[in-house]
VMD Tcl script that draws the C-alpha trace (Angstrom):
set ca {
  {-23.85 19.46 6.32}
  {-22.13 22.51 5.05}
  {-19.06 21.53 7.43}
  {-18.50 18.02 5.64}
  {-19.00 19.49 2.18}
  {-16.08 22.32 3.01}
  {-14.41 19.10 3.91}
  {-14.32 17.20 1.10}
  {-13.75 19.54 -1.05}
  {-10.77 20.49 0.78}
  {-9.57 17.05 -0.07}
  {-10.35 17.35 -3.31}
  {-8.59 20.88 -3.77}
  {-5.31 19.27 -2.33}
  {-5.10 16.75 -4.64}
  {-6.07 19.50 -7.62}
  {-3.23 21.42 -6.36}
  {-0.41 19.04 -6.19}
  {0.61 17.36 -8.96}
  {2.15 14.77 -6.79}
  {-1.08 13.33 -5.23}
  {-2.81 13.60 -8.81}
  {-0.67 11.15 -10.42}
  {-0.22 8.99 -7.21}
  {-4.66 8.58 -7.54}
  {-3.27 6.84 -10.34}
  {-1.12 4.55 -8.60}
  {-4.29 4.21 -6.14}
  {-6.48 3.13 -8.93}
  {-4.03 0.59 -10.11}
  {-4.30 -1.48 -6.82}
  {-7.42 -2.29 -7.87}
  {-6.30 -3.39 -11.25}
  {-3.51 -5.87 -9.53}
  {-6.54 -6.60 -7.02}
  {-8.71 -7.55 -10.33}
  {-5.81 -9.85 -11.91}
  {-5.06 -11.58 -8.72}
  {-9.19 -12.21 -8.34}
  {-9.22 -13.50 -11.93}
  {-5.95 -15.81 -11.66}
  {-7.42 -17.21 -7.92}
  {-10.76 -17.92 -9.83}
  {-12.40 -16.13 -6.88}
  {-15.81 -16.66 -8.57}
  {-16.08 -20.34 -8.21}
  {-16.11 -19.51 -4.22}
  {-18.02 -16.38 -3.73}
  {-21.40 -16.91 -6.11}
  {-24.82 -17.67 -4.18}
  {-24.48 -21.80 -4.06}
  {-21.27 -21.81 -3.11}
  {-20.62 -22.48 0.66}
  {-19.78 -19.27 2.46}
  {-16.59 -18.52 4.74}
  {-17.88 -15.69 6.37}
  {-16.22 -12.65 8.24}
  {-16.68 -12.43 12.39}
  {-17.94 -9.15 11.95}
  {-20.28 -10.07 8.54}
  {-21.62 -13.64 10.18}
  {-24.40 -13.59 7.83}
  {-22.51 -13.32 4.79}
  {-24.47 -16.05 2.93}
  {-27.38 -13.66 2.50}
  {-25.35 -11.30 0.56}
  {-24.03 -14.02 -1.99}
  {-26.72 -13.69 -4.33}
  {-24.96 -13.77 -8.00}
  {-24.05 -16.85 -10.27}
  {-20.77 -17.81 -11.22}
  {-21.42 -15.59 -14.51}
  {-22.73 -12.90 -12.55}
  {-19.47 -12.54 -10.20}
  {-17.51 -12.54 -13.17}
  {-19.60 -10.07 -14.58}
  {-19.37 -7.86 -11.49}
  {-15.19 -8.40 -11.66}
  {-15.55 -7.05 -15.07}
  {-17.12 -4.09 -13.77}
  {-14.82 -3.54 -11.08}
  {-11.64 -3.74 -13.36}
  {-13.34 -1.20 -15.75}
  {-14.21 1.15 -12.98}
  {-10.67 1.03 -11.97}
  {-9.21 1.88 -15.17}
  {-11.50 4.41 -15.81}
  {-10.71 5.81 -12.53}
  {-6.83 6.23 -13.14}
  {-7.94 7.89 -16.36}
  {-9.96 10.78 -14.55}
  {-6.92 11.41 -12.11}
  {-4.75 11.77 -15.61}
  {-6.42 15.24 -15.84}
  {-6.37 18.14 -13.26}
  {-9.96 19.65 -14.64}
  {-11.13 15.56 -13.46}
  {-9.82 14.66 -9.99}
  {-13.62 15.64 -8.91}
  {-14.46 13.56 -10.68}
  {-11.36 10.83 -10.22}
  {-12.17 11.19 -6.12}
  {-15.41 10.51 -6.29}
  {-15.04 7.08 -8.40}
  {-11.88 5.95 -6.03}
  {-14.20 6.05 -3.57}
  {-16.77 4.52 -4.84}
  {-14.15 1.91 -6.33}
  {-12.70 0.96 -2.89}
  {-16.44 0.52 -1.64}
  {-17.25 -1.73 -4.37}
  {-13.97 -4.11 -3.14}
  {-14.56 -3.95 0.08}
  {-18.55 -5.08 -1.06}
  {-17.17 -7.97 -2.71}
  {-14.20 -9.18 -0.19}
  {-17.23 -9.03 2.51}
  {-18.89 -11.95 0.41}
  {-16.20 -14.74 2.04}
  {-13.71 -14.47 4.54}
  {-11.09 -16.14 2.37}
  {-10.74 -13.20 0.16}
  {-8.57 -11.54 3.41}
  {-4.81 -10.85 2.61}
  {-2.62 -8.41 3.74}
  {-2.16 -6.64 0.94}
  {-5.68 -5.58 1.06}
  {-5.26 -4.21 4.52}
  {-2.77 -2.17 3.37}
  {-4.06 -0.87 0.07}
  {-7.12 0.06 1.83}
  {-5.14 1.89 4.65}
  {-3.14 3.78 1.92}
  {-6.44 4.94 0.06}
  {-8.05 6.03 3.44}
  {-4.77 8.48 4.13}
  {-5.14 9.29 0.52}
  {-8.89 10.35 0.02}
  {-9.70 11.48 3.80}
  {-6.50 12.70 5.41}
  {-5.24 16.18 5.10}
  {-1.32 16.89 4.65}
  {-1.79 13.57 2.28}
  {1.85 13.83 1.41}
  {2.96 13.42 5.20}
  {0.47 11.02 6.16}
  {1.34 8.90 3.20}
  {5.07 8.64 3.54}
  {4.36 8.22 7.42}
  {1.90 5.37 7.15}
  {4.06 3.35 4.20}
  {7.00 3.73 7.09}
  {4.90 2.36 9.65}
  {3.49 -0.59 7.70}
  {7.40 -1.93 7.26}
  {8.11 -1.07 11.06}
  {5.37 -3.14 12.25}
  {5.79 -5.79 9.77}
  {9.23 -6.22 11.15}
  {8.33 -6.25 14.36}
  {5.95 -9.72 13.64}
  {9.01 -10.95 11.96}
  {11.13 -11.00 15.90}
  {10.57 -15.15 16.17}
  {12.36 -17.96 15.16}
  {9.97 -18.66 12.50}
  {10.76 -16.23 9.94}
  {14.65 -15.77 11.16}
  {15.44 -19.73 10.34}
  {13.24 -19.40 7.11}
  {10.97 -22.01 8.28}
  {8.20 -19.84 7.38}
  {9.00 -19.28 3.74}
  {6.41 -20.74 1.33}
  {8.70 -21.17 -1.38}
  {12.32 -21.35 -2.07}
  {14.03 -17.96 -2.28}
  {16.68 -17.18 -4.97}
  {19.64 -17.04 -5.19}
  {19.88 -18.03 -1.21}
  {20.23 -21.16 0.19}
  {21.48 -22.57 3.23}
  {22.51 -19.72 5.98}
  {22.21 -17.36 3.13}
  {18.25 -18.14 3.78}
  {18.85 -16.99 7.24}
  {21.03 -13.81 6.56}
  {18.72 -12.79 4.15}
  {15.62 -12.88 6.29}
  {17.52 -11.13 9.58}
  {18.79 -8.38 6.69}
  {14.37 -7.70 6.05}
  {13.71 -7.82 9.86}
  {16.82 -4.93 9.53}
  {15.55 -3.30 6.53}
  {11.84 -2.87 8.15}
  {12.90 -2.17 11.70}
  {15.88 0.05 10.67}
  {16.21 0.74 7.18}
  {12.83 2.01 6.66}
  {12.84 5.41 8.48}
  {15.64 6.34 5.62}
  {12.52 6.42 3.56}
  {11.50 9.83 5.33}
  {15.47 11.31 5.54}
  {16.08 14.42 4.37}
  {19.45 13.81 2.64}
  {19.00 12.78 -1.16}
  {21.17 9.56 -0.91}
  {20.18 7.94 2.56}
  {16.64 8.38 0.85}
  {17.70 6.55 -2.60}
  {19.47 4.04 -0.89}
  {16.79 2.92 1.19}
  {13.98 3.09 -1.73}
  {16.35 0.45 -3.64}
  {16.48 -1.64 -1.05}
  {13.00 -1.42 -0.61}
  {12.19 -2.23 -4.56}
  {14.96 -5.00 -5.12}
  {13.28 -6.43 -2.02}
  {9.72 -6.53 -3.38}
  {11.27 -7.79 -6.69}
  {12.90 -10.75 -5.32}
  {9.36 -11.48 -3.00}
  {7.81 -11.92 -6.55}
  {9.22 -15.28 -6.11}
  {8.05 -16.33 -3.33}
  {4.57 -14.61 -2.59}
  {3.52 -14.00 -6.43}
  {2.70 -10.84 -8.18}
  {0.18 -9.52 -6.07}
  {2.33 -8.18 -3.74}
  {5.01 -6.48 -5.30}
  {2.93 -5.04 -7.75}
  {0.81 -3.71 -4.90}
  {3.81 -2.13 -3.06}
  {5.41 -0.78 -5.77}
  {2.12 1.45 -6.38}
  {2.15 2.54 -2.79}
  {5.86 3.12 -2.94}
  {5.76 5.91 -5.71}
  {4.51 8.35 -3.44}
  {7.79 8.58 -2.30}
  {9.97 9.79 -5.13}
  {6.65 11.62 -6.30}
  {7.27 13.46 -3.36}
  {10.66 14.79 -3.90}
  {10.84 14.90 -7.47}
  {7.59 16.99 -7.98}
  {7.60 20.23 -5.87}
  {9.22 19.11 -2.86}
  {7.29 20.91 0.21}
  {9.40 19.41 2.72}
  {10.35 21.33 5.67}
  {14.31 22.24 5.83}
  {15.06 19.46 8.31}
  {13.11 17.27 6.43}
  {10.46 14.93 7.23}
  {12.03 12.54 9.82}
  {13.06 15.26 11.75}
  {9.67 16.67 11.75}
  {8.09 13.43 12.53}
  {10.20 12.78 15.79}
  {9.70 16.50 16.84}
  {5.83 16.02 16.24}
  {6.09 19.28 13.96}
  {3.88 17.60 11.66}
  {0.15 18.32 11.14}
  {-1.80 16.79 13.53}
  {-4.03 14.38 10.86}
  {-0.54 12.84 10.26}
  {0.14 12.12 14.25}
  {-3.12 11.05 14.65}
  {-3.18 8.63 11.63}
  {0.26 7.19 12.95}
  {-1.50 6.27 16.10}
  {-4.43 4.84 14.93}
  {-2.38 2.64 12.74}
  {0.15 1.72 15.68}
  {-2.91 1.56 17.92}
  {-4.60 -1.56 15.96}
  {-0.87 -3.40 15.54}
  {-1.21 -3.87 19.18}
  {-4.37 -5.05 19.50}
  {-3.56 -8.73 18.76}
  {-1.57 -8.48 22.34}
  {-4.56 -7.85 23.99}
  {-5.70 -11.56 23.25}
  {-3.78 -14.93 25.08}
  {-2.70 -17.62 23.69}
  {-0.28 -17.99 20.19}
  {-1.89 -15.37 17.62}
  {-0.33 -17.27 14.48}
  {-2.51 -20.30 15.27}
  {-5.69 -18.59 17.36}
  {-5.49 -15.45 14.92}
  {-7.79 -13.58 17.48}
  {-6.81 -10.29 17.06}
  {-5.13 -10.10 13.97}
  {-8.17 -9.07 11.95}
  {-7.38 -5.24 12.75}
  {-3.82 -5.75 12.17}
  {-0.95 -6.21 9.42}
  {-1.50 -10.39 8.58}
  {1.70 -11.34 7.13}
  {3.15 -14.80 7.13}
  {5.72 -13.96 9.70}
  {4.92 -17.76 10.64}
  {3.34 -20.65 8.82}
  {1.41 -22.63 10.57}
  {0.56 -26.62 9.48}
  {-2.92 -27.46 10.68}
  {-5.41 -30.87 11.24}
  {-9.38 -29.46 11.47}
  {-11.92 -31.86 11.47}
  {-15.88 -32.95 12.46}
  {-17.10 -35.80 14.22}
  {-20.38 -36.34 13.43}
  {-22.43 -38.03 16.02}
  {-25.17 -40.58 14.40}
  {-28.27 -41.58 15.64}
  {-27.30 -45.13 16.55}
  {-24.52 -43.82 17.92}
  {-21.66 -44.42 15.77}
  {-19.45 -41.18 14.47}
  {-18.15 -40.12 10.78}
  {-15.13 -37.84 10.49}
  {-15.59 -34.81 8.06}
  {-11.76 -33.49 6.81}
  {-13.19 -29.83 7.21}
  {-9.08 -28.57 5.90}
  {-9.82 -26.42 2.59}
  {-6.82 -25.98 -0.19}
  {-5.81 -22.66 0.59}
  {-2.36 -21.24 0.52}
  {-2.65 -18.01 2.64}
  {-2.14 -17.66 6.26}
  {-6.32 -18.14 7.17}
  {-5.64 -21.81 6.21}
  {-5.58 -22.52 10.05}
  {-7.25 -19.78 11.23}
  {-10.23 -21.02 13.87}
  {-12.33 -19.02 11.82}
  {-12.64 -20.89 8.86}
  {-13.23 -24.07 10.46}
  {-15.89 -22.21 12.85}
  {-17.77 -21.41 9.77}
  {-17.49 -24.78 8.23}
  {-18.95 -26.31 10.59}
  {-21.29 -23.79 11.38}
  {-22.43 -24.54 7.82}
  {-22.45 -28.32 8.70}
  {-25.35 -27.25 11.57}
  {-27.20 -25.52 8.95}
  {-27.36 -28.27 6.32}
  {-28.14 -30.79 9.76}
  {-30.77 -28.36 10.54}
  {-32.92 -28.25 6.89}
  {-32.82 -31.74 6.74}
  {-29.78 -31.51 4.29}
  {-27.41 -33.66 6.04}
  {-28.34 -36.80 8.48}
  {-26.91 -36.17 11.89}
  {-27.37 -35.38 15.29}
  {-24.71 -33.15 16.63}
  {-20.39 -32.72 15.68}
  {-17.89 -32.69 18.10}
  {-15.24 -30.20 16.18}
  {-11.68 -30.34 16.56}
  {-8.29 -28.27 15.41}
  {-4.99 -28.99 15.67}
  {-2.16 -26.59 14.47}
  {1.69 -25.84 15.13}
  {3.79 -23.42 13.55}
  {6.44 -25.06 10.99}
  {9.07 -25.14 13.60}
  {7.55 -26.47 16.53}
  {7.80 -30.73 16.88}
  {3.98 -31.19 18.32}
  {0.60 -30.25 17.31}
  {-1.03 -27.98 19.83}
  {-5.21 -28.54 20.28}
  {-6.46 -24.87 19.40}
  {-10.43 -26.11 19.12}
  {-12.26 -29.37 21.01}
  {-15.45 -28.63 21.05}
  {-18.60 -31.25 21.65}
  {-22.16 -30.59 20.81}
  {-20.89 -27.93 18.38}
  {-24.24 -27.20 16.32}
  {-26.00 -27.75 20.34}
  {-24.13 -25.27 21.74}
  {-24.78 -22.53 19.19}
  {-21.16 -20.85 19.68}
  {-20.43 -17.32 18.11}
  {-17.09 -15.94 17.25}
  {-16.80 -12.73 19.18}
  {-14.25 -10.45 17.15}
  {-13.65 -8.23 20.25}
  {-12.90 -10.60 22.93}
  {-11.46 -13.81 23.61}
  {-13.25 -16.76 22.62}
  {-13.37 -18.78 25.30}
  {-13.75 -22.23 22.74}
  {-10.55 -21.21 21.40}
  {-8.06 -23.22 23.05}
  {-4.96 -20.66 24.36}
  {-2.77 -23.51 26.54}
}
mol new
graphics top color blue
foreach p $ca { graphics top sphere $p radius 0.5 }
foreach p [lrange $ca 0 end-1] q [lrange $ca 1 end] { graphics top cylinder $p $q radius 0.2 }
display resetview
């Protein structure tokens, strides 16, 4: 006990020290004010309260237990959050307060995480990330290094999803992208594949203007994604972002060959190695899994889930009557995020079909459920679910290993 006391409060007392990481717990609290806007503007209560119908999580299957506030009460709770979050930046505002400050960004992040576990839909990448940044922030030592490291690493491996046709022909754009048109779509998305694969690492150079010039790439690049992703995103990154010119502008600690250099040469504390693999380590996990990962999405639920494609999808239920006769159920729900074809919603719909079948809600004997899904470029739907006797069968989704009722040929 005495060991993880000394250990928090050696977190604590390197954020007290270092004026840097005090104002960037502000930055940290302020994801969860963008968080609270984008809940508010998605109406994320109308989805999440106790009657609605739950999407759950693989590794949260019960979810539906755990949905036990009204629509007024979720909105109630949102409230809360957004207050705690504010109040939270205002504790890191003073030095004689991070204690204080660390203690309610934790407590903060546990309360999002509490309320994202309520439906599967409210997964987005952004999330992924912000909680990744606060876990370097409130748990890693050398928090400066492991920061600047793990905001590297989340553009590398984002690039490295964006290697397919998809993304380089701008087929997987959601929206149009201004001021490019034409083969300026193209050039523009092979210049991000360059700017996260290549670009990136300037972010950790020791010379002032490699540095600079990479960081404006970096923020006229988020700026012009407002467009086409919304505000959630940009807002988000530009928080994470300010660690770096915190970094040099406030008390530089650098080494004399700078970051980079001390990265590549593993000179770096050890937290910050080890937090680099971890992170790498759970990229690769979605190649552990056959088939297409942008339609079965096995995998992807411990990695970076970015639309490096955009998949068009056709999910459905037969239901099988008594006298034999069938009734097709659209299960397809209006979402404009990546899950929309993930197997896992349509698992869970009709999962929730079985239950309503089995209370005597809903007058049928068994589904037969189907999904069909292609990414924008491809000419032919591909069959990633045909399963009969669904609700018979009692199939889980295993979040470890393959699901065998996920179609991978």
């Amino acid at each position: 006990m005495t060991a993880v006391v000394g250990y928090f409060r050696a977190q604590i007392a390197e954020i007290e020290r270092d004026a840097a990481l005090r104002w960037y717990g502000v930055a940290m609290a302020f994801l969860h004010v963008v968080t609270y806007l984008y809940w508010v503007d998605h109406r994320i209560a109308a989805f999440v309260h106790a009657e609605a119908e739950p999407i759950c999580w693989p590794l949260v299957p019960e979810c539906g237990a755990l949905r036990v506030l009204s629509p007024t009460g979720v909105a109630l709770l949102l409230r809360a959050y957004f207050a705690a979050a504010v109040g939270t930046g205002l504790l890191f505002a003073s030095r004689r307060l991070v204690a204080w400050a660390y203690a309610s960004l934790v407590l903060v992040n546990a309360l999002k995480l509490a309320i994202m576990l309520l439906d599967y839909r409210l997964r987005m990448n952004q999330h992924y990330m912000g909680f990744f940044a606060a876990f370097a922030y409130l748990f890693v030592p050398a928090k400066r290094d492991a920061l600047r490291v793990l905001v590297t690493l989340f553009y590398f491996w984002a690039g490295t999803l964006k290697l397919n046709w998809e993304w380089i022909s701008g087929a997987g754009l959601y929206r149009p992208m201004w001021p490019f048109a034409g083969v300026g779509v193209m050039v523009a998305c092979v210049y991000v594949i360059v700017l996260e694969l290549v670009v990136t690492w300037g972010l950790l150079a020791k010379r002032a203007w490699v540095f600079w010039a990479a960081f404006v790439q970096f923020l006229i690049f988020h700026a012009l994604s407002w467009q086409v992703v919304g505000f959630f995103y940009p807002l988000l990154m530009f928080a994470i972002l300010t660690i770096f010119p915190l970094s040099r502008l406030i008390d530089s600690r650098d080494s004399p060959d700078g970051l980079l250099v001390s990265l590549w040469t593993r000179r770096v504390a050890w937290p910050v190695l080890a937090l680099a693999a971890v992170f790498s380590g759970l990229q690769l996990a979605p190649y552990a899994f056959p088939g297409d990962r942008t339609l079965t999405g096995e995998g992807r639920l411990y990695a970076l889930h970015m639309f490096d494609a955009r998949p068009t999808c056709s999910g459905w239920a037969d239901l099988r009557q008594a006298d034999g006769t069938t009734t097709r159920r659209d299960l397809k729900l209006p979402l404009d995020t990546r899950i929309a074809c993930d197997p896992i919603v349509y698992f869970n719909r009709a999962r929730n079909l079985c239950r309503q079948q089995q209370a005597g809600l809903a007058a049928f004997q068994d589904l037969d459920l189907f999904l069909s899904a292609r990414r924008t470029s491809d000419g032919a739907m591909k069959r990633v679910i045909a399963t009969t006797g669904f609700c018979a069968r009692g199939d889980r989704y295993d979040p470890f290993r393959h699901n065998p009722w996920i179609l991978t040929e």
